[in-house]
Structure formats: structure tokens, C-alpha cells
HTML snippet that shows the backbone in 3Dmol.js (N, CA, C, O; Angstrom):
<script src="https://3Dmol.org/build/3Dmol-min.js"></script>
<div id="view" style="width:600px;height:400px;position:relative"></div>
<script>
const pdb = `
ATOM      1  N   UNK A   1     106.181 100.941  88.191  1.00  0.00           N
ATOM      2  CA  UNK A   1     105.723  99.698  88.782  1.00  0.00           C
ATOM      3  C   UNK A   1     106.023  99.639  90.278  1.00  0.00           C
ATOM      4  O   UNK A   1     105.127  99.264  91.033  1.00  0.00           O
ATOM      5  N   UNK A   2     107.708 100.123  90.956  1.00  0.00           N
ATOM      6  CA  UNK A   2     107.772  99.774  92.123  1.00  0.00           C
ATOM      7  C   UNK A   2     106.749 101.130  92.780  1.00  0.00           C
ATOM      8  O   UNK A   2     106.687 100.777  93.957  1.00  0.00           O
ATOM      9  N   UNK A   3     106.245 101.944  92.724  1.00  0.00           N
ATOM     10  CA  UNK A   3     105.039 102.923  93.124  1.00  0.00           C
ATOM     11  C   UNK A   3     104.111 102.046  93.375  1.00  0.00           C
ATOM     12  O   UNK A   3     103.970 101.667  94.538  1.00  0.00           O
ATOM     13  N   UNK A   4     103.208 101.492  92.249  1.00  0.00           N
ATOM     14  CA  UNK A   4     101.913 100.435  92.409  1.00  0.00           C
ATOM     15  C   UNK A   4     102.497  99.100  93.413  1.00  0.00           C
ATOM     16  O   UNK A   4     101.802  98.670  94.333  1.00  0.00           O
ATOM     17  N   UNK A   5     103.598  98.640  93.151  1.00  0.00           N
ATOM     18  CA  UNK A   5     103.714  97.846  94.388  1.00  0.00           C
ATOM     19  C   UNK A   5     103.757  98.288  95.625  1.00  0.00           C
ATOM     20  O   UNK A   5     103.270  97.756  96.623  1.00  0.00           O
ATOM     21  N   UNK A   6     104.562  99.628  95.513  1.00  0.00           N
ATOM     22  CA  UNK A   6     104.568  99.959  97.601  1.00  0.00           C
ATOM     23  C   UNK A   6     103.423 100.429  98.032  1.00  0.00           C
ATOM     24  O   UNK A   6     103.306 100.476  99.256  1.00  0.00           O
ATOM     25  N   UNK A   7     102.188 100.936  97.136  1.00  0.00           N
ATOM     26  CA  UNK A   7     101.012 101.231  97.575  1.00  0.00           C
ATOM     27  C   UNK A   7     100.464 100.038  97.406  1.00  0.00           C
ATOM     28  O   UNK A   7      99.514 100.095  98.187  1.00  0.00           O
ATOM     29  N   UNK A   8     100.425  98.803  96.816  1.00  0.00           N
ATOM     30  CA  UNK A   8      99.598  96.989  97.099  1.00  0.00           C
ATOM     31  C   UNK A   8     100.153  96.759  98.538  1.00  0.00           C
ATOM     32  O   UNK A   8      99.430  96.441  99.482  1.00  0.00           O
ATOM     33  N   UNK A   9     101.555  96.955  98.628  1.00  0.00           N
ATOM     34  CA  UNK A   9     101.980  96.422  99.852  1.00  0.00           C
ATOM     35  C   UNK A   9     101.734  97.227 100.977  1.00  0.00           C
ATOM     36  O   UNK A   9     101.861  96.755 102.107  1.00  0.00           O
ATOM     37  N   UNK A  10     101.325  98.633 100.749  1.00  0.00           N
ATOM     38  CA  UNK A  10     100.866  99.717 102.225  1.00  0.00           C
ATOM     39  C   UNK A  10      99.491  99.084 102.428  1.00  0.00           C
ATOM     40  O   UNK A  10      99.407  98.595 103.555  1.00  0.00           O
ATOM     41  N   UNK A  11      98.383  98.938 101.689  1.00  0.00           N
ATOM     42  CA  UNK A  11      97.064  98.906 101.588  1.00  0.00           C
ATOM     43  C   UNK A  11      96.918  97.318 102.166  1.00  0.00           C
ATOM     44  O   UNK A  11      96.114  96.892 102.995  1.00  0.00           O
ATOM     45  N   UNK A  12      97.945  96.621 101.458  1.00  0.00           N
ATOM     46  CA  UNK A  12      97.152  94.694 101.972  1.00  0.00           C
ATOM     47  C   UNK A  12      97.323  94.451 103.289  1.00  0.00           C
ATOM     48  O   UNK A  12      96.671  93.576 103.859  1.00  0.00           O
ATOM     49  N   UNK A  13      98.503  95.443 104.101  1.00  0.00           N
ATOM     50  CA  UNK A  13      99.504  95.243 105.234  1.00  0.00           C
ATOM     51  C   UNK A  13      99.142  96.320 106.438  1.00  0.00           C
ATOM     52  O   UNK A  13      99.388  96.254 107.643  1.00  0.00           O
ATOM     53  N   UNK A  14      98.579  97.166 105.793  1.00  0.00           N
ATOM     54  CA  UNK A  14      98.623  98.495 106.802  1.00  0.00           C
ATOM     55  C   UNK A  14      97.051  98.666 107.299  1.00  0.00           C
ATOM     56  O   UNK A  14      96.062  98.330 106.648  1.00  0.00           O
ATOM     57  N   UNK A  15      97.067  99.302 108.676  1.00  0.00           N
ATOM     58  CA  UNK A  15      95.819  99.553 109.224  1.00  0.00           C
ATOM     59  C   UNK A  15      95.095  97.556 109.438  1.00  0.00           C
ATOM     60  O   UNK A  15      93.893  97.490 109.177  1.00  0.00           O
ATOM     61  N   UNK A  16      95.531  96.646 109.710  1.00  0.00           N
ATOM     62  CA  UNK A  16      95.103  95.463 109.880  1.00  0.00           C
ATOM     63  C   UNK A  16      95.703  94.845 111.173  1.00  0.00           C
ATOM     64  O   UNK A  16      95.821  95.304 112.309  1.00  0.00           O
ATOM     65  N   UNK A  17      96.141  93.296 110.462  1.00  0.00           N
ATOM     66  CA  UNK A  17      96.281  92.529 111.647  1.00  0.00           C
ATOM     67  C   UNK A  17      98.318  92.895 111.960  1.00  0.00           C
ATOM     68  O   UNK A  17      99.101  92.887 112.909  1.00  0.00           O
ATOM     69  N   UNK A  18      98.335  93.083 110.937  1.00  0.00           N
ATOM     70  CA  UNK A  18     100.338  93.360 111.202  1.00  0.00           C
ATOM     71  C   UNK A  18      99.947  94.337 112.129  1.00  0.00           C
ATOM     72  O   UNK A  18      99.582  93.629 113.068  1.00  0.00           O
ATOM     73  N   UNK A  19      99.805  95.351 112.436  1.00  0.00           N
ATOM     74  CA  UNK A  19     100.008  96.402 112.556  1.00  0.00           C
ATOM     75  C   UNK A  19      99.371  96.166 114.043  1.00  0.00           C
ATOM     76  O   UNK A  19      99.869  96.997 114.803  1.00  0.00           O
ATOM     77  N   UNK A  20      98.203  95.101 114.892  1.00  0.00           N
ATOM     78  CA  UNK A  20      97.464  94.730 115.649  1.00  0.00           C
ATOM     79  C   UNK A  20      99.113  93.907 116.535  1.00  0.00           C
ATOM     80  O   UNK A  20      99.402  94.014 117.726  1.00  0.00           O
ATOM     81  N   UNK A  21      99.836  93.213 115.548  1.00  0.00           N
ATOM     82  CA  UNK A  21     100.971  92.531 116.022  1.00  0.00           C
ATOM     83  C   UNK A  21     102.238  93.271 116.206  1.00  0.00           C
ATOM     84  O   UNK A  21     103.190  92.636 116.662  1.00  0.00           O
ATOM     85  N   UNK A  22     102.398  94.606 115.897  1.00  0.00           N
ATOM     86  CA  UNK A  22     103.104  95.629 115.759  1.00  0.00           C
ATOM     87  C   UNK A  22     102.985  96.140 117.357  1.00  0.00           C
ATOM     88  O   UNK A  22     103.937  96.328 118.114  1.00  0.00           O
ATOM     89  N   UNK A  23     101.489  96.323 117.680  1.00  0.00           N
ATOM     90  CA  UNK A  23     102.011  97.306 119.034  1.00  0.00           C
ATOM     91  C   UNK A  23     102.053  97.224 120.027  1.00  0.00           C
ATOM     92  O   UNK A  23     102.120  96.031 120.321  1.00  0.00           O
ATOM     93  N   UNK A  24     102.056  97.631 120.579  1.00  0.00           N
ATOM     94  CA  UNK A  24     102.248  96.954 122.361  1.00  0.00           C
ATOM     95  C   UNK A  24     103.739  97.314 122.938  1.00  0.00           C
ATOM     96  O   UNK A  24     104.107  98.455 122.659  1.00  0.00           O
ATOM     97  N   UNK A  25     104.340  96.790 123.438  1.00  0.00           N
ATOM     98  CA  UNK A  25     105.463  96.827 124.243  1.00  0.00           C
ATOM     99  C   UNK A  25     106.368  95.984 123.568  1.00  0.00           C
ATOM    100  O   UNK A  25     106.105  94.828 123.236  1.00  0.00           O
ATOM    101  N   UNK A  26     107.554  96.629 123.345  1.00  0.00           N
ATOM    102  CA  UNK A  26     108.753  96.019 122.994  1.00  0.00           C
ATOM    103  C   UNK A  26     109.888  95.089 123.776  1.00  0.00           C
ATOM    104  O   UNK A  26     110.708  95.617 124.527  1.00  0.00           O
ATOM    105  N   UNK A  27     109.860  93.587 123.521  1.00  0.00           N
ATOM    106  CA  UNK A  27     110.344  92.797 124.027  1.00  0.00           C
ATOM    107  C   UNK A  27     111.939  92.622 123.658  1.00  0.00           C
ATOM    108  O   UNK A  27     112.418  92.697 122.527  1.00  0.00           O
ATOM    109  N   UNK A  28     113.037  92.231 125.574  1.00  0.00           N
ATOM    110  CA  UNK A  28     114.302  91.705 124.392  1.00  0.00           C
ATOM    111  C   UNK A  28     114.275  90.736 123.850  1.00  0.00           C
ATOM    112  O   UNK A  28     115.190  90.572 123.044  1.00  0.00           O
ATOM    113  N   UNK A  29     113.121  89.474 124.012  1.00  0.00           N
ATOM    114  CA  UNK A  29     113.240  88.351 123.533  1.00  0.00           C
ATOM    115  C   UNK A  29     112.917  88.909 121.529  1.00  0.00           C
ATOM    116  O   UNK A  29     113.171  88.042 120.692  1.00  0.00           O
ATOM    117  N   UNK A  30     112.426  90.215 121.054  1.00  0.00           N
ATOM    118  CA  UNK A  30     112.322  89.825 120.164  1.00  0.00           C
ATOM    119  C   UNK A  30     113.852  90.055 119.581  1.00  0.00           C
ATOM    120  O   UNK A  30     113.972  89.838 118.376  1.00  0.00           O
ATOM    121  N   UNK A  31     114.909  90.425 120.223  1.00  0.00           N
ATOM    122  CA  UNK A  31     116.151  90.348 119.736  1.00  0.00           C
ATOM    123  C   UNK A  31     116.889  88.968 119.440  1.00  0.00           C
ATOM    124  O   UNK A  31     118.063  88.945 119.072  1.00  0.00           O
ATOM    125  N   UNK A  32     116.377  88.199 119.563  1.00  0.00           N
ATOM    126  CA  UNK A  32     116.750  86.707 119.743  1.00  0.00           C
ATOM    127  C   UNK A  32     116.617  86.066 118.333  1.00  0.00           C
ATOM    128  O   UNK A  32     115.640  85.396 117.999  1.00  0.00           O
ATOM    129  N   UNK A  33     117.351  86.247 117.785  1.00  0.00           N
ATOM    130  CA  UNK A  33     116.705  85.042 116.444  1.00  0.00           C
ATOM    131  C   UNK A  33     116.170  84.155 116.102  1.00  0.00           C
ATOM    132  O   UNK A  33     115.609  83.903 115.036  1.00  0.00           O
ATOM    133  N   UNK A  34     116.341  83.445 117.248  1.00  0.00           N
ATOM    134  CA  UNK A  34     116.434  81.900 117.436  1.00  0.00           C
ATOM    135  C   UNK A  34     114.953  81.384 118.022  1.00  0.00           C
ATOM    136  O   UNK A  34     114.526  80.229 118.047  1.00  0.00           O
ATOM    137  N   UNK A  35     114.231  82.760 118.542  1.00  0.00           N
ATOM    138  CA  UNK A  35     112.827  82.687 118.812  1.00  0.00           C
ATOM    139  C   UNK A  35     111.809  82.998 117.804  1.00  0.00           C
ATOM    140  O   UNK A  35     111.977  83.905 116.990  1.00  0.00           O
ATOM    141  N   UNK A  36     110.712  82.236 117.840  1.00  0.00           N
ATOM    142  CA  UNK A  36     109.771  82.759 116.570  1.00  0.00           C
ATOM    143  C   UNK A  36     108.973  83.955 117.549  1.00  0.00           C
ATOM    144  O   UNK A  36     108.731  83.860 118.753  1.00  0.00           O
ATOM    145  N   UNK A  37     108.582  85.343 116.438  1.00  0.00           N
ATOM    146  CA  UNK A  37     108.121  86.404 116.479  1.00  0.00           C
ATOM    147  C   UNK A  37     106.386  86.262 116.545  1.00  0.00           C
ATOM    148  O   UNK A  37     105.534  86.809 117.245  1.00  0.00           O
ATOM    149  N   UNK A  38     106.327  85.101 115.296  1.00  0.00           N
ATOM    150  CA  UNK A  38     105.085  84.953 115.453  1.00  0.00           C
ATOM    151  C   UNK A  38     104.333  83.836 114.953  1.00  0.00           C
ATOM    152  O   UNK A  38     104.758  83.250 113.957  1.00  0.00           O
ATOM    153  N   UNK A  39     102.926  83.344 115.695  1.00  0.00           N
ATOM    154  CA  UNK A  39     102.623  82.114 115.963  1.00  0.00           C
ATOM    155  C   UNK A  39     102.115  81.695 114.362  1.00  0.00           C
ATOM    156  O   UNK A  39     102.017  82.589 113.522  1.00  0.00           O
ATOM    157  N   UNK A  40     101.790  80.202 114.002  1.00  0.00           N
ATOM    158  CA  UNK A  40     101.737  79.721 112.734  1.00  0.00           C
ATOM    159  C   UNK A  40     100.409  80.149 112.593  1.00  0.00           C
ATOM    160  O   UNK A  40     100.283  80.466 111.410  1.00  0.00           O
ATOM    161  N   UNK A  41      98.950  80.389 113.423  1.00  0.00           N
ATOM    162  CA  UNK A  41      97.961  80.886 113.523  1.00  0.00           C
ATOM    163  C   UNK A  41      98.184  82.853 113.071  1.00  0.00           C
ATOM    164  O   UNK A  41      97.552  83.455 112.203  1.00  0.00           O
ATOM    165  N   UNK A  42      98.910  83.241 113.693  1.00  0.00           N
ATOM    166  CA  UNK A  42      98.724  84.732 113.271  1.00  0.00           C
ATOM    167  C   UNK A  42      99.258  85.180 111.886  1.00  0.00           C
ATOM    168  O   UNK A  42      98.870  86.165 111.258  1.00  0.00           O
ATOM    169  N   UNK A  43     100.615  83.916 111.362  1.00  0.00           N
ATOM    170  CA  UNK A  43     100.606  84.184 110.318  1.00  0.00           C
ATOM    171  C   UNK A  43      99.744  83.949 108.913  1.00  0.00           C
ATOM    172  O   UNK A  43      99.749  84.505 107.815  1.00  0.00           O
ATOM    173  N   UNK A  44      99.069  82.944 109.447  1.00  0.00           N
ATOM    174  CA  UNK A  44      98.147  82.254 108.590  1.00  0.00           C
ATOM    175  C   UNK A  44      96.981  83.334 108.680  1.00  0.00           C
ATOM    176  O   UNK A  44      96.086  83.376 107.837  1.00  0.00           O
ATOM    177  N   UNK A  45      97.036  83.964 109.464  1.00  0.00           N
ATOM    178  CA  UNK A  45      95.487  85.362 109.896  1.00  0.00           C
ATOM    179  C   UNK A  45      96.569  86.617 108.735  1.00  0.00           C
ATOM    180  O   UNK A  45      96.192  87.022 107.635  1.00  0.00           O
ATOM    181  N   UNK A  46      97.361  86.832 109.140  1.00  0.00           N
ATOM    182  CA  UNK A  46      97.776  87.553 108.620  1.00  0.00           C
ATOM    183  C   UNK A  46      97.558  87.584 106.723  1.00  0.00           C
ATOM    184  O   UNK A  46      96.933  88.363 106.004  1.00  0.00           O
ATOM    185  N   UNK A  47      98.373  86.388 106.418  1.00  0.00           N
ATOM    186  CA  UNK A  47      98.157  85.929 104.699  1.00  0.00           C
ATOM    187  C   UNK A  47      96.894  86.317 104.392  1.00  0.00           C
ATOM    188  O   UNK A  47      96.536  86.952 103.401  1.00  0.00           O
ATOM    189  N   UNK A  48      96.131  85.839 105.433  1.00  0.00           N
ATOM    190  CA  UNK A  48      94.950  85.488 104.773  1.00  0.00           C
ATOM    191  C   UNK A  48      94.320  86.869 104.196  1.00  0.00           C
ATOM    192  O   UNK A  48      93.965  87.153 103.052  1.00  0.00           O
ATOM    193  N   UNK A  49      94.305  87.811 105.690  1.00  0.00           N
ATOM    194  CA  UNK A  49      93.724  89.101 105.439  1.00  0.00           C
ATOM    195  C   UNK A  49      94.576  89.855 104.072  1.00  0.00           C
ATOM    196  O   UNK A  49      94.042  90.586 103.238  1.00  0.00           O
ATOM    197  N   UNK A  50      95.720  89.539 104.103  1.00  0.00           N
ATOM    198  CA  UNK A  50      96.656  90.625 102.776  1.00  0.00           C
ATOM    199  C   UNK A  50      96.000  90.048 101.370  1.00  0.00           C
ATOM    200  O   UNK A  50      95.819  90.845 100.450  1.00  0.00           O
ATOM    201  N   UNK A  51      95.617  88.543 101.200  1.00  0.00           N
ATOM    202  CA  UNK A  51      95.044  88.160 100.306  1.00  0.00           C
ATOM    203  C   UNK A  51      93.704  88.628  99.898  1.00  0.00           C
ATOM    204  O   UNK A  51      93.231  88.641  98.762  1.00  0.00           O
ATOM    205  N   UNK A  52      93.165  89.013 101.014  1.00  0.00           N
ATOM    206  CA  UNK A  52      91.667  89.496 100.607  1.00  0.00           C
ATOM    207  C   UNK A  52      91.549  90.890 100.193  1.00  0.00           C
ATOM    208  O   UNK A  52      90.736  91.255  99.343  1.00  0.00           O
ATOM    209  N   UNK A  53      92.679  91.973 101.029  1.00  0.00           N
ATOM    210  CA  UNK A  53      92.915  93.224 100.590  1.00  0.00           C
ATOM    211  C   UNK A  53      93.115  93.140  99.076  1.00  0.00           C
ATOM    212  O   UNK A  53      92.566  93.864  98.245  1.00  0.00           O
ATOM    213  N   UNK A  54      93.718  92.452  98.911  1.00  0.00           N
ATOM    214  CA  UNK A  54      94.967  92.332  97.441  1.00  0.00           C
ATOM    215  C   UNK A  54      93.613  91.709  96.370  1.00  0.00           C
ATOM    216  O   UNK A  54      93.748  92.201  95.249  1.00  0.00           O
ATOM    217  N   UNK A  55      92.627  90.960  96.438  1.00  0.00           N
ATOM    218  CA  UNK A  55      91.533  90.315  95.508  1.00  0.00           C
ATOM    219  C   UNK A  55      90.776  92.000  95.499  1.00  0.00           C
ATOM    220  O   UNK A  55      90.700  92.591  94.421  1.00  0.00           O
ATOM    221  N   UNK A  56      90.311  92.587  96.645  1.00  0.00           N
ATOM    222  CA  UNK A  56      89.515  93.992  96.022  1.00  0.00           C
ATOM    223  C   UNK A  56      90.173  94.709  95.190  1.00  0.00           C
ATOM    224  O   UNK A  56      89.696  95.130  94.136  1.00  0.00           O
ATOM    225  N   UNK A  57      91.728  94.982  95.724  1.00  0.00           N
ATOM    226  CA  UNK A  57      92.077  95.858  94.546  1.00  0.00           C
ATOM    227  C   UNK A  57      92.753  95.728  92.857  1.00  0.00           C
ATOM    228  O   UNK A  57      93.170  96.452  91.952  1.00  0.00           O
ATOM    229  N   UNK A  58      92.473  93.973  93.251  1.00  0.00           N
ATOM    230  CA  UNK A  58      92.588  93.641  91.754  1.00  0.00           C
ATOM    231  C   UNK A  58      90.922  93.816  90.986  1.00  0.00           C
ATOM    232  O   UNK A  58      90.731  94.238  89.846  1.00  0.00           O
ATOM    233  N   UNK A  59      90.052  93.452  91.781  1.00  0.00           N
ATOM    234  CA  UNK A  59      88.544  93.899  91.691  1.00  0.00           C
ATOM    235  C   UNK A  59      88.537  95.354  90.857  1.00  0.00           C
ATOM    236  O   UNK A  59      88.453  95.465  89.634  1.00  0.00           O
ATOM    237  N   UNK A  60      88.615  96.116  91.543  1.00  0.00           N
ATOM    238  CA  UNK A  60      89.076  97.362  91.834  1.00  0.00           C
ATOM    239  C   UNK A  60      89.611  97.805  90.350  1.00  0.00           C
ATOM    240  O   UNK A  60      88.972  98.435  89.507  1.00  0.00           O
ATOM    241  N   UNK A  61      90.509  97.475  90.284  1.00  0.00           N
ATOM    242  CA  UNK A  61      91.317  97.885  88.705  1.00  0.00           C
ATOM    243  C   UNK A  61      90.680  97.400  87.719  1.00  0.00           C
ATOM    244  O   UNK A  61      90.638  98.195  86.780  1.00  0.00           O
ATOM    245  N   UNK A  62      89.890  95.913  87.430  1.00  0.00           N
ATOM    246  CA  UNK A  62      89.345  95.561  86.746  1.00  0.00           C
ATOM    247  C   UNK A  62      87.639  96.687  86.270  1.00  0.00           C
ATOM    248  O   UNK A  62      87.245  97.065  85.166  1.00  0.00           O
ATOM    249  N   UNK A  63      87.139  96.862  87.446  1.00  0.00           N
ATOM    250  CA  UNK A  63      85.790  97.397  87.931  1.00  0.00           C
ATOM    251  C   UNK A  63      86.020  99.016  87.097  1.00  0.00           C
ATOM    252  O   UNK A  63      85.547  99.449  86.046  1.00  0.00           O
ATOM    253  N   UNK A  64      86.898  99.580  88.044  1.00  0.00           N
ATOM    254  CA  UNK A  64      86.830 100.553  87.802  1.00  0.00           C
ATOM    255  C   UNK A  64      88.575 101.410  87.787  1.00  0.00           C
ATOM    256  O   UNK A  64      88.909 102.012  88.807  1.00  0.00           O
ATOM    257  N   UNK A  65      89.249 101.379  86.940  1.00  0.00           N
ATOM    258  CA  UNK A  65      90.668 101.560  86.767  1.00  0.00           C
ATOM    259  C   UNK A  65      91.022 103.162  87.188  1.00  0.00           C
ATOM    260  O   UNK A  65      92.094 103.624  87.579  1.00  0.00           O
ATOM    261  N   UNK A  66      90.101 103.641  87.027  1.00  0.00           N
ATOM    262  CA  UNK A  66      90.488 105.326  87.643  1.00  0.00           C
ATOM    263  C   UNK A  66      90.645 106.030  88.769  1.00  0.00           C
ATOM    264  O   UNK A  66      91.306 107.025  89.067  1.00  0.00           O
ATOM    265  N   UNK A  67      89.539 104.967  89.620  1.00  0.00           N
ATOM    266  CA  UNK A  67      89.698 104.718  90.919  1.00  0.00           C
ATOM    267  C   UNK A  67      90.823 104.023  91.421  1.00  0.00           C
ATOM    268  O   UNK A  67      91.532 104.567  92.267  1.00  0.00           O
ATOM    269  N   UNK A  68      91.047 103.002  91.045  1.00  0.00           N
ATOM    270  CA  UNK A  68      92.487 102.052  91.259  1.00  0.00           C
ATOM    271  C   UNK A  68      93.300 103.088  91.067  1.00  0.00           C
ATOM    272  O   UNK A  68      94.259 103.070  91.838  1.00  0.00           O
ATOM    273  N   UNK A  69      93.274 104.027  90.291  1.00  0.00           N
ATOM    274  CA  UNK A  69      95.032 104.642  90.135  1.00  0.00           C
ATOM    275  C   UNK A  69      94.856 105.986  91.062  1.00  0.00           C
ATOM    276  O   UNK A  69      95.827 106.731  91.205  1.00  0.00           O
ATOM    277  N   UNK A  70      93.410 106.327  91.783  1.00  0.00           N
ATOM    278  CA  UNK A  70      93.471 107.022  92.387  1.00  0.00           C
ATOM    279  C   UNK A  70      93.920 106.886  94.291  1.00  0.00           C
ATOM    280  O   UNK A  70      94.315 107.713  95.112  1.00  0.00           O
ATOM    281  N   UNK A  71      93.568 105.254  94.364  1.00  0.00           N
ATOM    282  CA  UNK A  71      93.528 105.024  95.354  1.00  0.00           C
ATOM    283  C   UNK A  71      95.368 104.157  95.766  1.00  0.00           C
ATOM    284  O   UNK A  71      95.793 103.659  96.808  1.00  0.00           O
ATOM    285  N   UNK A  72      95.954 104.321  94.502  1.00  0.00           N
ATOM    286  CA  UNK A  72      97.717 103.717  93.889  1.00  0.00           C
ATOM    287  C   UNK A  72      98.253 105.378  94.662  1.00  0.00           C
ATOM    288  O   UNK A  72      98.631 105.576  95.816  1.00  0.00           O
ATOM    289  N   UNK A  73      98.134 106.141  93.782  1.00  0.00           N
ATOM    290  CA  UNK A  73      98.559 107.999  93.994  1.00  0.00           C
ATOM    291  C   UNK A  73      98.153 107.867  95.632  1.00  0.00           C
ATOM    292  O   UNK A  73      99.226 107.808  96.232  1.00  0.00           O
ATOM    293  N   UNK A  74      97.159 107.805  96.483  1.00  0.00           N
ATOM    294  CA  UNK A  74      97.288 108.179  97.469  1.00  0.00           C
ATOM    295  C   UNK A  74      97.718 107.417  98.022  1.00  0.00           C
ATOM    296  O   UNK A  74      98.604 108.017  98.630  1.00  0.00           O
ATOM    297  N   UNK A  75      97.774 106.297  98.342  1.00  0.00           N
ATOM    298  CA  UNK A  75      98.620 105.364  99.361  1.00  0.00           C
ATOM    299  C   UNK A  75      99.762 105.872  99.375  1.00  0.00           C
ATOM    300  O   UNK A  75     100.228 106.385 100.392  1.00  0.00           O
ATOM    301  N   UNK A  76     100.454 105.802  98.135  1.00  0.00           N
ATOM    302  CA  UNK A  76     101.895 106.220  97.450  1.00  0.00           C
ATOM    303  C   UNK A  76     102.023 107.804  98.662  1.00  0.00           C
ATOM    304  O   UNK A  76     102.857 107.735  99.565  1.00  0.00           O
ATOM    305  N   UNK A  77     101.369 108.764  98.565  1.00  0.00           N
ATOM    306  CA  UNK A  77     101.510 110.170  99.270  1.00  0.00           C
ATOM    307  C   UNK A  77     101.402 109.763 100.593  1.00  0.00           C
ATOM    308  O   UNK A  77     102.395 110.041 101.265  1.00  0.00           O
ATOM    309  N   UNK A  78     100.452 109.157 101.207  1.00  0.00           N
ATOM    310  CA  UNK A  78     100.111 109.219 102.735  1.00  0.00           C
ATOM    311  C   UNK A  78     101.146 107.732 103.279  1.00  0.00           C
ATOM    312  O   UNK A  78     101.476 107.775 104.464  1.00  0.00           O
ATOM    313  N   UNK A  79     101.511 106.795 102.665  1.00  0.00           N
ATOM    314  CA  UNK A  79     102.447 105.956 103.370  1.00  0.00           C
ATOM    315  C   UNK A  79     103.972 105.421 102.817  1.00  0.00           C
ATOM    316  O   UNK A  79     104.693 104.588 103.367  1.00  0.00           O
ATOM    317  N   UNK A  80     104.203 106.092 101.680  1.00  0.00           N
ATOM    318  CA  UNK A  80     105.309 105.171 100.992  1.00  0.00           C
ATOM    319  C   UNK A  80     106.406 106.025 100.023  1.00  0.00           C
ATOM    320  O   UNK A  80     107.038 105.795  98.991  1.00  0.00           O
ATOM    321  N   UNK A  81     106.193 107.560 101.324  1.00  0.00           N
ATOM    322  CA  UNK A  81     107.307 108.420 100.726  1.00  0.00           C
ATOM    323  C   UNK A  81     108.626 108.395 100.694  1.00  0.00           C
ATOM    324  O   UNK A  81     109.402 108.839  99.848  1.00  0.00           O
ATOM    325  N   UNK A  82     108.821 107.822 101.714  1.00  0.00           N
ATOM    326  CA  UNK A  82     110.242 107.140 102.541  1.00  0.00           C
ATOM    327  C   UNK A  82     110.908 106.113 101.833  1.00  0.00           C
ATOM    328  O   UNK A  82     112.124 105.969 101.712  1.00  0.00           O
ATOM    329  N   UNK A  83     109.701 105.185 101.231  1.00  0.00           N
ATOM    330  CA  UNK A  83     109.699 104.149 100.540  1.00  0.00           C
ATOM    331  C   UNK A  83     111.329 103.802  99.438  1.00  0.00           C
ATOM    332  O   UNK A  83     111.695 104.682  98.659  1.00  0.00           O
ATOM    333  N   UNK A  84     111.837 102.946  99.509  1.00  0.00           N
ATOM    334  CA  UNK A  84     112.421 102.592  98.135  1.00  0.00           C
ATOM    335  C   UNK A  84     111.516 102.731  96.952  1.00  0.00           C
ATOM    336  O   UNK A  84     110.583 101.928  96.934  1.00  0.00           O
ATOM    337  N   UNK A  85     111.605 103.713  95.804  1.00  0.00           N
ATOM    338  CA  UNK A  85     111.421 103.338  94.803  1.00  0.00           C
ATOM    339  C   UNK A  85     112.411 102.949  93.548  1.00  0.00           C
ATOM    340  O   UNK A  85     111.934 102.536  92.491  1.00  0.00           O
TER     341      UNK A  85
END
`;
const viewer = $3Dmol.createViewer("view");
viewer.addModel(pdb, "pdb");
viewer.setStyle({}, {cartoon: {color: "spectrum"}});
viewer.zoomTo();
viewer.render();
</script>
């Protein structure tokens, strides 16, 4: 199970808008706790997009389940070796 989750969570999260909020130049203000990282708009962009990733590949498993476990196996290899399982 934690496999199929770290590949839901590479796929809803990765190659999108996190990752758009990820790069650029590294600030000391983001060392600050006490400052927000990020605006109530980007997080709300953010949800939104992981929610829509996350509806195809429940699509996805329903549709066609062989594909789903093919597209589980590779996420799993190409982003989530490092991963806690």
C-alpha cells in the first residue's frame, strides 16, 4: 500500500504547480516560520490541481486496472526510490 501511495503522491504533486512554486531562488525569509511560504490562492491552485490528478487515476484503475498498476510500478522506479516505504 505505502508503494501505491508514494506513486498517488509523486503523480498528483510532481511535474505541476508545487514544483512551479519549488523553483527559483532560495530565500532567508523562507527560514522564518513565522512567515507564510505560500499565498491562500496558490494553495487553493495547488489542491485543486492534486485533486484532479488524483480523480484520473482513480478513473484510471476503475477503466482500466493494468494500466493503473503499470503507471503505480513506474512512478514508484522513476521518483520514489529514496522514498519511505
Amino acid at each position: 500500500m505505502r508503494d501505491e501511495a508514494n506513486a498517488l503522491t509523486a503523480f498528483a504533486f510532481r511535474n505541476g504547480f508545487l514544483e512551479d512554486l519549488h523553483s527559483g531562488i532560495d530565500s532567508e525569509l523562507l527560514d522564518q516560520p513565522s512567515l507564510s511560504r505560500i499565498t491562500d490562492l496558490e494553495m487553493k491552485q495547488l489542491m485543486i490541481e492534486a485533486s484532479r490528478k488524483l480523480a484520473a487515476l482513480i478513473a484510471m484503475r476503475e477503466r482500466d486496472p493494468e494500466a493503473y498498476r503499470r503507471l503505480v510500478q513506474g512512478y514508484n522506479i522513476l521518483y520514489c526510490r529514496a522514498w519511505e516505504r
